[in-house]
VOGU-3710 file (C-alpha; in Angstrom, 3 decimals, decimal comma):
1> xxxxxxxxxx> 92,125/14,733/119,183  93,732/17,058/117,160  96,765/16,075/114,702  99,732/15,483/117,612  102,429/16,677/114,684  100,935/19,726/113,989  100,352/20,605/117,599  103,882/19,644/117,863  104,686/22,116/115,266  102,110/25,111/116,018
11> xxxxxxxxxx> 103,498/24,954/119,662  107,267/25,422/118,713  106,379/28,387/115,718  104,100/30,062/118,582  107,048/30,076/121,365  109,400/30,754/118,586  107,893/33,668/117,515  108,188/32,942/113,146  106,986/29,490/110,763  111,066/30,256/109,983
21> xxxxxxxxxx> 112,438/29,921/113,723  110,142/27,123/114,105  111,779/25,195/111,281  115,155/26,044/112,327  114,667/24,405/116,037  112,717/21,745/114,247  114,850/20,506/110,965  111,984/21,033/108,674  111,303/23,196/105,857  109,297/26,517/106,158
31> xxxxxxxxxx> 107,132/25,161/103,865  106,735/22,215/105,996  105,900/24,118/108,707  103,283/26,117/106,813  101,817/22,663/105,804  101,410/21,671/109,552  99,828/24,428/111,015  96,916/24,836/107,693  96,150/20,999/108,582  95,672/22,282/112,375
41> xxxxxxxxxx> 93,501/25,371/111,389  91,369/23,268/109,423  91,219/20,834/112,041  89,998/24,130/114,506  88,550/26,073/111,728  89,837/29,223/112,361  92,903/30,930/111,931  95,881/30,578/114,191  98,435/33,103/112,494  98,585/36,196/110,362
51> xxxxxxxxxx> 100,898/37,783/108,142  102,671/40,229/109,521  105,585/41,867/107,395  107,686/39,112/106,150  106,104/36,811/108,792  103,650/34,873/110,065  102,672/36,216/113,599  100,658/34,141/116,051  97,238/35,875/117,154  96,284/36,225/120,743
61> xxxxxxxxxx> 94,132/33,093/120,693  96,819/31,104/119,281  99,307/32,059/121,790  96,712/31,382/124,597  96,284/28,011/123,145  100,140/27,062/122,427  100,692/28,081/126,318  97,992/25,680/126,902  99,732/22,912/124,537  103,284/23,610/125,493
71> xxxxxxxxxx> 102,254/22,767/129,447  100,357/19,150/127,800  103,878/18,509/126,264  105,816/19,399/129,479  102,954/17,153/131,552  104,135/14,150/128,789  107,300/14,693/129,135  107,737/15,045/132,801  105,574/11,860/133,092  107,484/10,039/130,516
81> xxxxxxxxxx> 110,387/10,826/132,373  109,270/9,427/135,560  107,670/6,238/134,093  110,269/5,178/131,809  112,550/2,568/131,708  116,223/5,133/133,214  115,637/7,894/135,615  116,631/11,237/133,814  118,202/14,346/135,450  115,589/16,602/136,981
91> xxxxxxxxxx> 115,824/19,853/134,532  114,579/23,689/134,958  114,639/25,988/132,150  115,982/29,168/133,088  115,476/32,198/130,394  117,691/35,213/131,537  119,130/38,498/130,250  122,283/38,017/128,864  124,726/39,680/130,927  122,932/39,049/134,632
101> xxxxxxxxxx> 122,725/34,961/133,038  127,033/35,427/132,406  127,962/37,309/135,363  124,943/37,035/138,530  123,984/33,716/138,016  126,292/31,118/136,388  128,660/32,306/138,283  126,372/31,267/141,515  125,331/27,939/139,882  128,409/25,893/141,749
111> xxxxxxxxxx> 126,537/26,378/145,023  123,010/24,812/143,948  124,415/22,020/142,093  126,282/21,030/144,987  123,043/21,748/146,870  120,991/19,512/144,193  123,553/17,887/143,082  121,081/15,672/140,642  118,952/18,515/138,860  120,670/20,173/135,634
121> xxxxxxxxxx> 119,665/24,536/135,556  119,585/24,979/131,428  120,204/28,813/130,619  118,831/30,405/127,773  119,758/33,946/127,295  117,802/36,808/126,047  118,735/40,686/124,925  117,876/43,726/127,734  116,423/45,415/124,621  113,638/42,134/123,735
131> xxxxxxxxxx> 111,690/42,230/126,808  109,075/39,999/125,883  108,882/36,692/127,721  109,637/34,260/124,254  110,548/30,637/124,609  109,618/27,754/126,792  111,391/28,285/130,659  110,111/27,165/134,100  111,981/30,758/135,464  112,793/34,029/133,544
141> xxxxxxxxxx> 114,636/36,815/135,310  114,148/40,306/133,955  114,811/43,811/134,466  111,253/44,668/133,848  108,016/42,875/135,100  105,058/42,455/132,603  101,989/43,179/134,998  99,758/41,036/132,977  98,794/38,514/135,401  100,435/35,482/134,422
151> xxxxxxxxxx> 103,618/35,538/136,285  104,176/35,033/139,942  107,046/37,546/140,457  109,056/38,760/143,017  112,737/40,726/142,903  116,071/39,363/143,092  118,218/42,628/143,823  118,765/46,206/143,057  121,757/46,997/141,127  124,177/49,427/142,028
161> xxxxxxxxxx> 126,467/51,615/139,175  129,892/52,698/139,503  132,954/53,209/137,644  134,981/49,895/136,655  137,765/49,536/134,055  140,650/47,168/133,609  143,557/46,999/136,368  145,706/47,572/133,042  144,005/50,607/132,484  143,931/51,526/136,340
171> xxxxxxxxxx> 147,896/51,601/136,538  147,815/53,345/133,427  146,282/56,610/134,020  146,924/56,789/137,686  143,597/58,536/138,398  142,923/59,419/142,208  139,694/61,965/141,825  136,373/61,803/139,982  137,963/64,763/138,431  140,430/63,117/136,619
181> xxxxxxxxxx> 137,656/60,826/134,669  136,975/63,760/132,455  140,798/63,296/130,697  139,673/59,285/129,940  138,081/57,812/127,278  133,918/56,472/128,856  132,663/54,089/127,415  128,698/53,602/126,956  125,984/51,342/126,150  122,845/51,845/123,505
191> xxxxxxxxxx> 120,822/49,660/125,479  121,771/51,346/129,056  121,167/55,602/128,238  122,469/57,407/131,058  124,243/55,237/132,791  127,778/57,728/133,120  124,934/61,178/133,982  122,884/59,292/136,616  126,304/58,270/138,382  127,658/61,501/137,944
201> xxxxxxxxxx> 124,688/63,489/139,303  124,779/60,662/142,127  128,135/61,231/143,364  128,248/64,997/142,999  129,633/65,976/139,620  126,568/66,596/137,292  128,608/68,922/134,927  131,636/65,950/134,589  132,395/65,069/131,003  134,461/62,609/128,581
211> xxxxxxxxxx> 136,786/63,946/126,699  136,144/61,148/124,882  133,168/58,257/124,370  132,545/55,243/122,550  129,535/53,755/122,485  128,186/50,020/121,767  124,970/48,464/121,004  124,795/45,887/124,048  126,617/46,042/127,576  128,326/42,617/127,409
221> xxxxxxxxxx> 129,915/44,109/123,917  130,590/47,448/126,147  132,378/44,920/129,241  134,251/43,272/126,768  135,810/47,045/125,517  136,196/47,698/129,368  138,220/44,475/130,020  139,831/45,317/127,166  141,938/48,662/128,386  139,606/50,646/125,654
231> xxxxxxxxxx> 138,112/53,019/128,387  136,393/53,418/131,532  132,244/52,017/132,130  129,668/51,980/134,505  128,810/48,552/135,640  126,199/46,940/138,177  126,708/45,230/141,210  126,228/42,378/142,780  125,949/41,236/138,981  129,772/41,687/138,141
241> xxxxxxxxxx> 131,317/40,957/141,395  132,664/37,840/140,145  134,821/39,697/138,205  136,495/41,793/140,086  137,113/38,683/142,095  138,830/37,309/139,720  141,113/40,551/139,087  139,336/40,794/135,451  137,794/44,343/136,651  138,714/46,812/139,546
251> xxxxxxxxxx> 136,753/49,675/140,901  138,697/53,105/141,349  135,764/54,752/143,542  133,744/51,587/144,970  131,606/53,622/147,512  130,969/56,082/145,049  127,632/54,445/143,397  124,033/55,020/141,638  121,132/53,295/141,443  120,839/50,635/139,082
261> xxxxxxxxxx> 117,784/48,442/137,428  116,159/45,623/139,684  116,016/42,335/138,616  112,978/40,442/139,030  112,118/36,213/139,047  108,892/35,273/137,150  107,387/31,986/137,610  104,669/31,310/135,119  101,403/30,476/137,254  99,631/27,799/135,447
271> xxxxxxxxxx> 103,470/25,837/135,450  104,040/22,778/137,706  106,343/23,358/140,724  107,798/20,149/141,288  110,043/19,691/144,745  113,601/20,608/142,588  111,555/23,862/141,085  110,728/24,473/144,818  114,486/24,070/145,784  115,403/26,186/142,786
281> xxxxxxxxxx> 113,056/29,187/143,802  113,970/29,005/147,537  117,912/28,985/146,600  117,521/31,975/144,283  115,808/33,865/146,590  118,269/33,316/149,201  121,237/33,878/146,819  119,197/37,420/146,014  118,147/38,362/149,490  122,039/38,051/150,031
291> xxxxx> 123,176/40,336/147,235  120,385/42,387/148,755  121,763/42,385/151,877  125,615/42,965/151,082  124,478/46,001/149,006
//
């Protein structure tokens, strides 16, 4: 058997992505890290990571391998957990982007834990912009599907775009026409291009502009400036219908939409699918099929 510590190690700095976000999650020292993984090379005699830049990157074989190692550890841990001394929670690692993990499905959660009322749902968010599939999760939801092989996939739902701003803001300008838009401030997003020109084209105005924009690096930053009075946005639905629920948003022209991205679930194949990742699928699918449906 290889060294269990530095497997330990090489696993985390492989799913981390850096020897310096491995040591982070850890609590060990970069150059503790570095240590581990040169005993493990030795141990395989080959190289497991190169420099790339300022870091170490893991090489194709070595992330092969650590997906091989990370499902050992989860096959120790799972049967740790079911032969030790205290039952523990059932968990499933979810790895989402940001804003559909905030506003599509932790809003949704309620209704599977009362469902399975004994398994915890752990979110871990990632950025629209990073869409490689990083970390350790049982489920990832994205807005793009790598077609490499590994991932049983399927989609959620199909967003649809329209105009939402604050009720504040609403009142405020008074607006009754697409028209009238052009006098507002719009606000866009770096990571969404053309969100405010495919709606426009959609709904019939293709020559409509701002007479003002601002523009932010990452929608949830861009929501925040729409909650905020700053200006008008285009947002998705079914992924921010919670908050127009809760008054936090209003649409001026609801039935006036565009096409949006689709999300998509991706199960890694080689993973285990116990009977709560079973539940866990079949209730997401339903709660997507419904979004689906309502659209």
């Amino acid at each position: 058997m290889p060294p269990l510590n530095a497997l330990r190690v090489f696993e985390v700095a492989a799913r981390a992505g850096s020897y310096s976000a491995a040591a982070r999650e850890l609590s060990l020292t970069h150059g503790a890290v570095s240590r581990h993984i040169a005993i493990l090379e030795d141990w395989l005699g080959q190289p497991l990571f190169a420099r790339a830049g300022q870091s170490m990157v893991a090489s194709v074989h070595a992330r092969a391998f650590a997906r091989e190692i990370s499902a050992a550890f989860d096959h120790i841990a799972d049967a740790a957990e079911r032969y030790g001394k205290s039952q523990h929670r059932k968990v499933i690692r979810v790895s989402a982007a940001a804003t559909v993990a905030m506003r599509w499905l932790i809003p949704r959660l309620p209704l599977f834990a009362a469902r399975c009322p004994d398994v915890d749902v752990r979110v871990s968010t990632t950025l629209t912009t990073d869409a490689a599939l990083r970390g350790s999760f049982d489920l990832a939801i994205r807005r793009e599907v790598s077609p490499d092989g590994q991932f049983q996939t399927w989609p959620l739902f199909e967003e649809r775009n329209t105009v939402i701003a604050s009720p504040a803001l609403i009142a405020r300008a008074g607006i009754t026409s697409v028209e009238e838009l052009s006098n507002e401030t719009w606000l866009t997003t770096e990571s969404r291009p053309g969100d405010w020109e495919s709606w426009t084209e959609a709904v019939g105005h293709p020559a409509l502009r701002a007479s003002r924009t601002l523009r932010f690096d990452h929608f949830f930053v861009t929501l925040q400036a729409v909650a905020d009075g700053l200006g008008f946005g285009i947002g998705p639905f079914p992924t921010l219908e919670a908050d127009c629920t809760s008054g936090r948003l209003q649409t001026p022209f609801p039935h006036l939409t565009s096409r949006g991205a689709t999300y998509h679930a991706l199960v890694p194949l080689e993973a285990d699918k116990p009977v709560h990742m079973r539940d866990f699928i079949d209730w997401l699918q339903t709660a997507g099929a419904r979004d689906a449906a309502v659209e």
